[in-house]
C-alpha positions in Angstrom: 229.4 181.4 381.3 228.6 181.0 384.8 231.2 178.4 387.2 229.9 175.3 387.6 227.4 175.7 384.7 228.0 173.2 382.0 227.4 173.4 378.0 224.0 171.6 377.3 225.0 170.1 373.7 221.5 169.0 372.8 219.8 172.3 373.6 222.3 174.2 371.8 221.5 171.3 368.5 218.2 171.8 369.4 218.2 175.6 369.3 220.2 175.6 365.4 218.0 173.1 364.1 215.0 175.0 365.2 216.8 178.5 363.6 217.7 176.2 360.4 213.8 175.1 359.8 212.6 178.9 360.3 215.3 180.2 357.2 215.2 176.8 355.2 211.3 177.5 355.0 211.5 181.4 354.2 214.0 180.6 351.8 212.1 177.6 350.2 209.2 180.5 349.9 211.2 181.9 347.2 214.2 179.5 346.2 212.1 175.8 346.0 213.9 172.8 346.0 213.1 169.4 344.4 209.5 168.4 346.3 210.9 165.5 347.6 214.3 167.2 348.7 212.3 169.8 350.3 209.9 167.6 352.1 212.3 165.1 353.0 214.1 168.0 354.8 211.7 169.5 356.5 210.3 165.9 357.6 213.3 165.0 359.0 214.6 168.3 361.3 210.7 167.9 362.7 211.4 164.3 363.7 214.8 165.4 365.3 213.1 168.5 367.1 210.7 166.0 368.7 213.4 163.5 369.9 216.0 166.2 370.7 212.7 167.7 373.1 212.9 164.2 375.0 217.1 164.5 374.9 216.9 167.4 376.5 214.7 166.8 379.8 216.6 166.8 382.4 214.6 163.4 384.5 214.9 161.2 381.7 216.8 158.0 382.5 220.2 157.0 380.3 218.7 154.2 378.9 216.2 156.2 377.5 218.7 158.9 376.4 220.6 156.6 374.7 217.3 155.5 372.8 216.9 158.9 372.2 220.1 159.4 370.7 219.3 155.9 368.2 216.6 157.3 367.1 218.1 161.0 366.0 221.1 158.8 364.1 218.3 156.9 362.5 216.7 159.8 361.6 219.4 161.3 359.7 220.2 158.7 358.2 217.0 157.4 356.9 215.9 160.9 355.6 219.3 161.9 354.5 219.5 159.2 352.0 216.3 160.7 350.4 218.6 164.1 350.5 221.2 162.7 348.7 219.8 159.9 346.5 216.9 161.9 345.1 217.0 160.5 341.6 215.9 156.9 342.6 213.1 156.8 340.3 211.0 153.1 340.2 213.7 151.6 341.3 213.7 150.7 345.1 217.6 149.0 346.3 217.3 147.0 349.5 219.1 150.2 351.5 216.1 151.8 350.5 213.8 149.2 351.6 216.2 148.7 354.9 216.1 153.3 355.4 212.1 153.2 354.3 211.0 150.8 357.1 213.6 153.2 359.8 211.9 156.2 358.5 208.3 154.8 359.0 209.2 153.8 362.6 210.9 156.9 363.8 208.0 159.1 362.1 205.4 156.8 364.2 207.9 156.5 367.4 207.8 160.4 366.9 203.9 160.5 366.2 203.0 158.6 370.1 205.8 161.4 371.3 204.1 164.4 370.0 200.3 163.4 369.6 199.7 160.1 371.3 198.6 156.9 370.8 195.6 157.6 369.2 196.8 158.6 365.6 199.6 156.3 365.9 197.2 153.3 366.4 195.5 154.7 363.6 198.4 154.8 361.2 199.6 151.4 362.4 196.1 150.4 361.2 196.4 151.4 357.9 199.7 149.5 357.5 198.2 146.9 358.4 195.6 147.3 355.8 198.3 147.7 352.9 200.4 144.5 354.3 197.6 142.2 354.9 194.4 143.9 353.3 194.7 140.9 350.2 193.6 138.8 352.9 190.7 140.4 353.9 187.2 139.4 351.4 186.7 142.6 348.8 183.4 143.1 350.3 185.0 144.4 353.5 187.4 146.3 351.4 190.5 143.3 350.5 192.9 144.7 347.9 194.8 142.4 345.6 198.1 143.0 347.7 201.0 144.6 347.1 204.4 143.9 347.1 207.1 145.3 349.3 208.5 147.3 346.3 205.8 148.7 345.9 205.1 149.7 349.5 208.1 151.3 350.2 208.5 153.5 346.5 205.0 155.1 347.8 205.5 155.3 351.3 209.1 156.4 351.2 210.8 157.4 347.8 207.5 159.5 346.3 205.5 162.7 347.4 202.6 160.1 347.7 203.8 159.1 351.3 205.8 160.2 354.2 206.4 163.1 352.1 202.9 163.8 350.6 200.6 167.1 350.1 200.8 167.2 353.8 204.3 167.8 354.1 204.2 170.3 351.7 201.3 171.9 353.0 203.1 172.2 356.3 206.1 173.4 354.6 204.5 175.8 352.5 201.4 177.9 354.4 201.1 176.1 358.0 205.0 176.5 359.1 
């Protein structure tokens, strides 16, 4: 190491995260996991790679380091309880609730970082649409409503949502 050069500790995460993803989906090629271990996995070390990109630029200000630094502990967190609680089933306990509406914001926070506002607007949209969509007439496409249970099981503890045919399609033959 060079004098006066100093260890850069989120390149270096960055960096074996990055290595991780490329073995954990050569070895899911042949080895699969659970879907929803596997997604929620591969989900989750893209969302750190995008916030760990923003850690790691050198003009960003400590406020929005520290942000940056929130968000990757929310990450793990919210996606590691999918890790480790697999087995949830129908049932949705309020951490789940509480970890489901983390996960949705970090994907979206990481969404605006990596492809802007349009698709993020876009998503925000739609759940808008699943929150508020009983109060819209049926000819302009009202629902009957669902409730938060229900919301959360699909969007966050089912390959239905977050961690859909997209995720695994990524997973699979894009990544």
């Amino acid at each position: 190491m060079k004098p006066g050069a100093s260890i850069h500790i989120p390149g270096l995460i960055y960096r074996a995260i990055c290595s991780f993803l490329t073995v954990f989906a050569l070895w899911n090629v042949v080895n699969p996991l659970d879907p929803m271990i596997e997604r929620a996995l591969f989900v989750g070390l893209l969302v750190l790679i995008v916030y760990l990109q923003s850690l790691m630029k050198p003009d960003r200000s400590a406020v929005l380091r520290a942000l940056d630094v929130a968000l990757i502990f929310a990450t793990v967190a919210s996606y590691g309880y999918i890790i480790w609680n697999e087995d949830l089933g129908l049932f949705v306990p309020t951490e789940a609730m509480v970890l489901g509406f983390v996960a949705i914001v970090v994907i979206l926070e990481a969404t605006r970082r990596s492809m802007g506002w349009a698709l993020t607007i876009l998503i925000c949209a739609f759940l808008l649409y699943i929150y508020y969509g009983e109060h819209l007439p049926f000819w302009l496409g009202g629902h009957m409503g669902f409730g938060n249970e229900r919301i959360m099981g699909n969007l966050y503890l089912s390959t239905n949502g977050l961690f859909g045919i997209i995720a695994h399609v990524m997973l699979k033959y894009v990544f």
